[in-house]
C-alpha positions in Angstrom: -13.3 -18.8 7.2 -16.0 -18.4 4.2 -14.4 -17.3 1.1 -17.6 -16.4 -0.4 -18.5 -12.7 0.6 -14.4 -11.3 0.1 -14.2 -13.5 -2.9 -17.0 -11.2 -4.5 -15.1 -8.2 -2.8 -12.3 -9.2 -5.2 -14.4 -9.5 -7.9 -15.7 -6.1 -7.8 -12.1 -4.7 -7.2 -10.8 -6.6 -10.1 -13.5 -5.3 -12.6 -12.6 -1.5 -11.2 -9.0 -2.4 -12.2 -9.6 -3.8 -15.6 -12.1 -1.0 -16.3 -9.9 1.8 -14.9 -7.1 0.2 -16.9 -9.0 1.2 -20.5 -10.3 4.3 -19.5 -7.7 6.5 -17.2 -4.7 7.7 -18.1 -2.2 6.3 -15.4 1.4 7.2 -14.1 4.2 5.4 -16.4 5.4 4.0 -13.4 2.2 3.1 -11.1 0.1 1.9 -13.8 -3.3 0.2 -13.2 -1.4 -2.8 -13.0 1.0 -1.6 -10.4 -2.3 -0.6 -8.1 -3.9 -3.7 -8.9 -0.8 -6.0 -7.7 -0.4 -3.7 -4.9 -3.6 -4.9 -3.7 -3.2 -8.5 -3.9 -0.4 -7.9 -1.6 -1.4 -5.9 0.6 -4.2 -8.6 1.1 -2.0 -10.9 1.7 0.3 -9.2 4.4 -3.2 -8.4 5.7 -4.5 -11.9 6.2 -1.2 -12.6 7.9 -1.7 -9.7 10.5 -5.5 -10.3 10.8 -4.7 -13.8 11.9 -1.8 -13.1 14.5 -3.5 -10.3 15.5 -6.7 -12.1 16.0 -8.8 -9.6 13.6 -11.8 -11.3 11.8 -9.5 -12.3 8.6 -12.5 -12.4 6.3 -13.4 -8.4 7.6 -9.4 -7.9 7.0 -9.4 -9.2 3.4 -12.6 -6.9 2.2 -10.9 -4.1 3.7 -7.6 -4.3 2.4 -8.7 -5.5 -1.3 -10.2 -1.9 -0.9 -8.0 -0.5 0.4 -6.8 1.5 -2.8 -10.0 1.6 -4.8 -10.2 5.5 -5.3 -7.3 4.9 -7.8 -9.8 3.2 -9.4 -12.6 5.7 -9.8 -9.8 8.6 -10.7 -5.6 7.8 -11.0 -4.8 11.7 -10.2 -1.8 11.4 -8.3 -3.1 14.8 -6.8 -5.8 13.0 -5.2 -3.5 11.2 -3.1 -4.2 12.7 0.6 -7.9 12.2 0.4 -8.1 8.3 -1.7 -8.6 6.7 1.9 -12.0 8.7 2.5 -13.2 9.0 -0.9 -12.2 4.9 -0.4 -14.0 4.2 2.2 -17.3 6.2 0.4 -17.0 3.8 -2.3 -16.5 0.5 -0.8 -20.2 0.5 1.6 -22.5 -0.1 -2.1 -19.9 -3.7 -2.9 -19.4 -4.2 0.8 -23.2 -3.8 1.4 -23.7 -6.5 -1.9 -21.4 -9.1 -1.0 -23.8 -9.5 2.6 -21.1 -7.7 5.1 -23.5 -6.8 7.9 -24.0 -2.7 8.9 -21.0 -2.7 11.6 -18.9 -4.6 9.3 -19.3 -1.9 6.6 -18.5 1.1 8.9 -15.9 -0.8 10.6 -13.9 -1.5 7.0 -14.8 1.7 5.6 -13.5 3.7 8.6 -10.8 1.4 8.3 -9.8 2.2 4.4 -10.5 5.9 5.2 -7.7 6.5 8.1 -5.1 4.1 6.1 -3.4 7.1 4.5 -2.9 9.9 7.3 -5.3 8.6 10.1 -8.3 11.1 9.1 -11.6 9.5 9.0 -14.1 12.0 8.3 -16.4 10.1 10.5 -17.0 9.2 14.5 -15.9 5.9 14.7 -13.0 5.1 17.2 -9.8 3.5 16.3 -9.7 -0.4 16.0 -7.3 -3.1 15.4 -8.4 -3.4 11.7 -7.3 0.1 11.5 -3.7 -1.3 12.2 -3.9 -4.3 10.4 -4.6 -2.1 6.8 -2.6 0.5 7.0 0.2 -2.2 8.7 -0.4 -4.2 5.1 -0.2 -1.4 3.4 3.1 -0.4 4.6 4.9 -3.2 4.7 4.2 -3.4 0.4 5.1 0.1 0.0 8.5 -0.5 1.1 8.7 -3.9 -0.8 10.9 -5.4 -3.4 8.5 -4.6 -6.1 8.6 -0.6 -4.6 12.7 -0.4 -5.1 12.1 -1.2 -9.0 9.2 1.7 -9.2 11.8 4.2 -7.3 14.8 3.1 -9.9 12.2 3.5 -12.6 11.8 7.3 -11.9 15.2 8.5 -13.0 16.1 5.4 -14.8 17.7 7.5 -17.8 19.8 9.4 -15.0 22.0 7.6 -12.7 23.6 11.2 -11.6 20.1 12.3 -10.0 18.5 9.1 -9.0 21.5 8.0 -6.7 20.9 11.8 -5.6 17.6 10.9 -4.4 18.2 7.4 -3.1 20.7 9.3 -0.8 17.8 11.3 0.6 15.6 7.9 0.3 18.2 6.4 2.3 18.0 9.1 5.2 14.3 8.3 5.8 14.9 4.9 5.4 17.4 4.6 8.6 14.9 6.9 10.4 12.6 4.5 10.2 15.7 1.6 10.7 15.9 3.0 14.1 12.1 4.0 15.0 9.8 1.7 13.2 6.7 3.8 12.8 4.3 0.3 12.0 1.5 -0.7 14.7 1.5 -4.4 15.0 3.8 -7.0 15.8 4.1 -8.9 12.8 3.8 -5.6 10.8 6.8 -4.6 12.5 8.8 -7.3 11.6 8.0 -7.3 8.0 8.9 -3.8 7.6 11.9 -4.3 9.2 13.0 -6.7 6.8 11.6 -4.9 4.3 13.2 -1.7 5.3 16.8 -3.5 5.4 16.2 -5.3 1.7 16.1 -1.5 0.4 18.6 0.2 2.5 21.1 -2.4 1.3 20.5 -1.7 -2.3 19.8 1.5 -2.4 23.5 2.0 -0.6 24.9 -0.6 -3.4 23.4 1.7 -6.2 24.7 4.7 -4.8 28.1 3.3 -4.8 28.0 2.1 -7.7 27.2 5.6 -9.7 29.9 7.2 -7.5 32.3 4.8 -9.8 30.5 5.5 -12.9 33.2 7.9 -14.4 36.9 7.4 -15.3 39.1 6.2 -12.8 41.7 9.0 -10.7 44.7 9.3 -12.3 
């Protein structure tokens, strides 16, 4: 695989971020840095899905590097529902500079724009890249790095975040029993990944049910 054309994908991606960084105001939890890490992962669980999956790895990197780049152009939480299609709008000007050929373009930029609630805005039919984004995407959402953001909410009150990590922890064994992820290795990674968080969100709660004087 060439590194060259998702190598300048990066680039641009990274120059968003470091711009975005001076000039937006950003969540106190999921700063520009946050987004920007993010996306390294998500390119990385991407690569390994494209590749057992048999997905054009190079087509699978330029799509999940921007994958999040709305947050780039505007942090508004509010936007959240519609960053995939404003996305995928965005990405065909450095997709189209970095050489990815016509199809390539509308294959990643359909791709970016279903990643959030499967609404494309365009045509195009459903593809395994489709899977292998919003797969990548998934699997880093529930990650390690995601139970410190969800602790960081409430982190000045144990009483009502171990009251949310109790409704966390519902959805979370909804998804322990039905995993909602496409592909095969996707699935196992958000298994694990699922587990990591049940287990410490369950160890958090029980330790703020302590957190007060013992019973006489």
């Amino acid at each position: 695989m060439s590194d060259g054309r998702w190598m300048e994908v990066a680039a641009y991606v990274e120059e968003q971020y470091r711009r975005s960084k001076a000039e937006q105001t950003w969540d106190p939890v999921f700063t520009a840095d946050y987004r920007w890490e993010h996306t390294l992962r998500v390119a990385h669980y991407g690569r390994l899905i494209a590749e057992a999956e048999g997905v054009d790895s190079e087509v699978a990197l330029a799509a999940c590097l921007l994958h999040d780049i709305a947050y780039f152009s505007s942090a508004d939480q509010e936007s959240w529902d519609d960053h995939g299609r404003a996305g995928a709008t965005i990405s065909r000007a450095p997709l189209e500079a970095a050489g990815y050929s016509e199809v390539e373009v509308a294959t990643i930029a359909h791709a970016i724009a279903v990643h959030v609630d499967g609404v494309s805005g365009d045509d195009l039919p459903h593809t395994l890249l489709d899977d292998v984004v919003s797969d990548a995407d998934n699997v880093d959402r529930f990650s390690a790095v995601r139970v410190v953001a969800w602790c960081m909410t409430e982190r000045d009150d144990l009483l009502r975040l171990s009251e949310m990590l109790g409704e966390r922890l519902a959805r979370l064994r909804v998804y322990q029993g039905k995993n909602p992820l496409e592909t095969r290795i996707g699935r196992d990674l958000f298994a694990k990944q699922v587990q990591l968080q049940i287990a410490f969100f369950e160890s958090l709660v029980q330790d703020a049910e302590i957190t007060r004087l013992p019973q006489q």
